[in-house]
C-alpha positions, 0 to 999 in steps of 0.5 A, spaced: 500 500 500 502 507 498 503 511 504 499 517 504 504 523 503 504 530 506 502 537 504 510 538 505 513 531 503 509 532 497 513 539 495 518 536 497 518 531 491 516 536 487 522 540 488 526 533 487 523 532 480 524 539 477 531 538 481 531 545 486 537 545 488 536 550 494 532 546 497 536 539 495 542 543 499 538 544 505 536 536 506 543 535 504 544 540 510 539 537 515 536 543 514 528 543 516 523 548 510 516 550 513 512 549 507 511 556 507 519 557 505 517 551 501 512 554 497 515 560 495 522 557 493 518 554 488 514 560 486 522 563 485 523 558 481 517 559 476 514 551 479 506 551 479 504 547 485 498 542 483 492 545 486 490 538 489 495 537 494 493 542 498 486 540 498 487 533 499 490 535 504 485 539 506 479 534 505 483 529 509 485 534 516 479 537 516 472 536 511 473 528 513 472 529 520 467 533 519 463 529 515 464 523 519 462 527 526 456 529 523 454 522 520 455 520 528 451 525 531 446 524 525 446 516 527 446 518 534 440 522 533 437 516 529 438 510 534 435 515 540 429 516 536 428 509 535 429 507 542 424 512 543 419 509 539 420 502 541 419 504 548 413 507 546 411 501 542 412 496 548 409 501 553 403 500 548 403 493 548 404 493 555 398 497 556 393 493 551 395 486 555 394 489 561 387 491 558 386 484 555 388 480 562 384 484 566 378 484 562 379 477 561 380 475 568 374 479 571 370 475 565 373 468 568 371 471 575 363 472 572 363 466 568 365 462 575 361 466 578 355 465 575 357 457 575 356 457 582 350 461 582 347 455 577 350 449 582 347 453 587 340 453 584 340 446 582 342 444 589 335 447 591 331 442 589 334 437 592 335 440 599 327 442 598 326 434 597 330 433 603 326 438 608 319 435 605 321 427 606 323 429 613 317 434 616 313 428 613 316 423 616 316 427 623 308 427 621 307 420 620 310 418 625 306 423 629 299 420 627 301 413 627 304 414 634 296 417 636 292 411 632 297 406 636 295 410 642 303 410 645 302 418 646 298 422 651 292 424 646 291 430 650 298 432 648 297 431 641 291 435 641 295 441 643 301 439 639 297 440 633 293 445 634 299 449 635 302 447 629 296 449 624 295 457 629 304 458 628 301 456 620 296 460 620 299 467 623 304 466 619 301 467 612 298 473 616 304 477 617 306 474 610 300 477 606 300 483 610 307 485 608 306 483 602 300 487 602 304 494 605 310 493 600 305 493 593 302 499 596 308 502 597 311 500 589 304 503 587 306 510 590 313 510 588 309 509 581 305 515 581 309 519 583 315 518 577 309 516 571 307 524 570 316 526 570 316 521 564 310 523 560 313 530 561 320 528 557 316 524 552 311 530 550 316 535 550 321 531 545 316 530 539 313 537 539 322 539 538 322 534 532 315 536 529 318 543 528 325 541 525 321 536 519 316 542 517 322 547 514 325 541 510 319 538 505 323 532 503 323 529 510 317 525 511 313 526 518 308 521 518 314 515 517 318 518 523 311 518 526 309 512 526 315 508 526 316 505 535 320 508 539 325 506 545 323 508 551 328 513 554 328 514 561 332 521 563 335 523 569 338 528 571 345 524 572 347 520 567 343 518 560 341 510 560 338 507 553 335 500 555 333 496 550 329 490 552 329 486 547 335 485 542 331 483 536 328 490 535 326 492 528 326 499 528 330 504 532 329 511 531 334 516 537 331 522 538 335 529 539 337 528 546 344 530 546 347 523 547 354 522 549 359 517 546 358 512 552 351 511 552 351 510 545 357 504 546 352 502 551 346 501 546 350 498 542 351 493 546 345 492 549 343 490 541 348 487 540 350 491 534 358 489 532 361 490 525 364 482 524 357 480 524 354 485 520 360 483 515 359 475 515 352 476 516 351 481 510 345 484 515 345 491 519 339 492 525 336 499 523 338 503 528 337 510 526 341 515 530 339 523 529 345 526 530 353 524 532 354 524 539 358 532 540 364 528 544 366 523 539 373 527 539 374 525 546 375 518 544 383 516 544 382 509 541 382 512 532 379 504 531 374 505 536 373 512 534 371 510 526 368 504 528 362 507 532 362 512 526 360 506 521 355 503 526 351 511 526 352 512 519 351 505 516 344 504 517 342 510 514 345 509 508 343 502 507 335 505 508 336 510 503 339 505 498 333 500 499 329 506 499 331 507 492 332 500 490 323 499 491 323 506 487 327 503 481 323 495 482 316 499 482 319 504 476 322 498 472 314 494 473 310 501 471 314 502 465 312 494 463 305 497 463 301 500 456 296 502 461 298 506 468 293 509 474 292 515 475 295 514 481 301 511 478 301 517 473 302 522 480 308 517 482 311 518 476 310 526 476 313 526 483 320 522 481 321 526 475 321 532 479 324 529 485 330 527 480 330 532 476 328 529 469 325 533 464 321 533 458 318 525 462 325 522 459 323 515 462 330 512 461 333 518 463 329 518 470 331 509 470 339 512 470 337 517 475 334 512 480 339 508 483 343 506 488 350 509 490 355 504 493 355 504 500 363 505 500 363 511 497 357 513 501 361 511 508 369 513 505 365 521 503 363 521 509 368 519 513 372 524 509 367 529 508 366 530 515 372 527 519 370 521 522 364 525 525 367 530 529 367 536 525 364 542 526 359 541 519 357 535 522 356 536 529 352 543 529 349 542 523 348 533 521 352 536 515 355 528 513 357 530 506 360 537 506 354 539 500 354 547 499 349 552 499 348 558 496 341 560 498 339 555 503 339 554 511 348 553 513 354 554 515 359 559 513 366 556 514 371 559 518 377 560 513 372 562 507 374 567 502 372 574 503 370 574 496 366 568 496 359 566 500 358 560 500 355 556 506 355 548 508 348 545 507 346 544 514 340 539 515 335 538 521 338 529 521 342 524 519 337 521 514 337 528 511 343 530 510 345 522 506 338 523 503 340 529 499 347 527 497 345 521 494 340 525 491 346 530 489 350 525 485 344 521 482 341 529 479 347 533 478 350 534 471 357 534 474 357 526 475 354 524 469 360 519 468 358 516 475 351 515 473 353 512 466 358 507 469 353 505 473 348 503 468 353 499 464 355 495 470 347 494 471 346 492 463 353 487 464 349 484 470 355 485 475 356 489 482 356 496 483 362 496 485 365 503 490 372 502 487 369 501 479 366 508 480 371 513 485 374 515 479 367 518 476 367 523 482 373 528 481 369 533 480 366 532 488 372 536 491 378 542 488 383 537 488 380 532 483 385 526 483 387 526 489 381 527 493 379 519 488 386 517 491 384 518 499 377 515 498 380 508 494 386 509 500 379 510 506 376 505 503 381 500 503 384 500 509 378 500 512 375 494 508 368 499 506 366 494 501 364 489 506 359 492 506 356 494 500 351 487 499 349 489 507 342 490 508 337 491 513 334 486 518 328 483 515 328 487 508 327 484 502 333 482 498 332 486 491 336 482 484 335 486 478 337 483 471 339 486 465 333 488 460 
């Protein structure tokens, strides 16, 4: 291997090669030259000195070193970092087993519990039986004992007169504490029944109000559809269900919070795995999101609790649709319609803005949207639930208005006056979205895909059509990049076969 020389040693030999006999003599001579006398000895002598050799040695004193301690700081910096996050990532993990064994221990505890209680009340039988042979045993023994005369008849008389007089007066006392606490139940009774029918009429009249400024919205369905029984403390809300197979659950305006939604949910038993393996969704219809949804620190938890609100609403809409599109369809078979039918078309010619009674048109207009969309947009539209759109005003979908009832956005344009369509409920808000992408001209693309997946018999499938939806938003090709990014990692379609409990399955062929 080459030595590596000096900046001195290097001029050196320079002056060895061009044969400076100045500097020779003073090597001769033992004589030290500083690299300075060096380099002016050869400028004297008309020698140029190669720039490299000064910045070699250069790079090698003083660049190198540096770089090489910017790199070890760099690759400090980056395994700190690291160690950071792999602590956070084991206190993480630490936490969630922690939350897993002890759920899982106190779920132990209660099934052992309740074993317990079940061996318990199978041991009941046996030792009524056991108290009843030997009550009637004594008694037998008893009447044989007077029959053969071995006991004082006198003192079987009194014995067993004071038996029947201790049976007696206790059902005495037992039916009159009985009777005492019935009466009791009675009062407590009347005095909470007028409390509850307050809170019950006073939530309707609210809601009746709302329903009248939107013409769309139907009141009588609202009306008539059953109600959970809501009882209102002054504390803490409670929704009880008493029954888990409900068929239909409207939730008034009552200002819910994020728990006592989980809690309903778990009393009907309501999971996102079931609905994706059975392809069915209970129709639980909330009005608005909980205003503390951003509270929740679990995201999982925080997005599935915004499928569960959201999902049935849009799966209701969509079989709305697909009953107006069956009845159409068999209408338009007919030579001969009622008037009644002639009225129903009048109304869905308006409803989706269809001119001139264009029948094939409105039967391209009258269709569902794909349940991923529906639920991608409004995640992404309203984040998750908890913007200030979707909280205030059940604004899901983030549809403008120009002269109707909304809200003005914060970073607005001066220039500009624009509001966010706001609705009285959920329902109304995916209603008019729905409505929006099915009537509008800037989603005519959306509408004739979909028409030629129906007439090829295939699925209408959310990831076949994001890409018709560019003019949805300002950034166009990015926005279809986050909804086929939403819809994917949250696996949204799953649920585009879902339909409600004990709905009709609707199949349509191709003309």
């Amino acid at each position: 291997m080459k030595k590596k020389l000096s900046y001195r040693d290097k001029l050196l030999e320079l002056a060895h090669i061009y044969n400076v006999k100045e500097i020779q003599e003073y090597v001769k001579n033992r004589k030290n030259l500083t690299t300075g006398q060096l380099e002016l000895i050869l400028k004297k002598n008309s020698i140029v000195i190669p720039k490299d050799f000064k910045t070699s040695f250069v790079k090698e004193n003083f660049t190198k070193p540096i770089a090489k301690i910017k790199s070890s700081i760099i690759n400090f910096k980056d395994d700190q970092i690291k160690n950071k996050n792999k602590l956070f990532r084991k206190t993480e993990n630490f936490k969630y087993d922690t939350q897993r064994k002890i759920s899982g221990s106190i779920k132990n505890l209660w099934k052992n519990i309740g074993t317990i209680g079940l061996n318990f009340l199978n041991i009941l039988p046996t030792l009524g039986k056991t108290f009843y042979n030997f009550f009637a045993e004594v008694l037998t023994d008893l009447l044989n004992g007077i029959y053969n005369q071995q006991i004082n008849p006198k003192s079987a008389k009194t014995v067993i007169i004071g038996f029947f007089i201790i049976v007696g007066v206790t059902t005495v006392l037992i039916t009159s504490i009985t009777k005492i606490d019935n009466l009791n139940f009675e009062q407590k009774v009347e005095i909470k029944k007028p409390e509850i029918k307050k809170s019950e009429i006073k939530k309707p009249e609210i809601k009746n109000k709302k329903v009248e400024k939107k013409p769309n919205i139907k009141t009588k369905k609202v009306e008539q559809k059953p109600k959970i029984q809501v009882k209102k403390d002054k504390q803490k809300q409670q929704l009880k269900v008493k029954n888990k197979n409900v068929a239909e659950v409207i939730l008034p305006d009552l200002n819910l919070k994020t728990e006592t939604v989980l809690n309903l949910f778990k009393d009907v038993d309501y999971d996102l795995s079931k609905v994706r393996n059975k392809k069915l969704v209970k129709p639980i219809y909330f009005t608005q999101f909980p205003k503390d949804l951003d509270e929740l620190q679990n995201t999982r938890l925080k997005k599935e609790t915004f499928i569960k609100i959201v999902l049935p609403l849009i799966v209701a809409e969509n079989e709305r649709i697909l009953a107006d599109r069956t009845k159409l369809k068999r209408i338009y078979k007919k030579k001969n319609t009622t008037d009644l039918e002639k009225q129903w078309l009048r109304q869905k010619l308006l409803e989706y803005k269809v001119k001139k009674g264009n029948m094939d048109e409105l039967l391209l207009r009258v269709d569902i949207i794909p349940t991923s969309i529906a639920l991608a947009q409004a995640a992404k539209e309203s984040g998750w639930g908890t913007s200030r759109f979707a909280l205030e005003g059940n604004a899901i979908f983030g549809q403008w208005t120009w002269s109707g009832q909304g809200i003005a956005p914060l970073d607005r344009a001066s220039n500009k006056n624009h509001k966010i369509l706001k609705f009285p409920i959920l329902r109304a808000s995916v209603k008019a979205y729905q409505n929006n992408l099915n009537t509008h001209k800037s989603y005519v693309k959306f509408r004739t895909k979909r028409s030629n997946l129906r007439e090829k018999n295939k699925d209408i499938a959310g990831l076949e059509l994001t890409e018709t939806l560019k003019s949805y938003a300002q950034t166009g090709s990015e926005y279809i990049k986050i909804l086929n990014q939403i819809i994917k990692q949250n696996r949204l379609a799953d649920f585009e076969p879902v339909r409600l409990v004990n709905s009709v399955k609707q199949i349509e062929l191709a003309s």
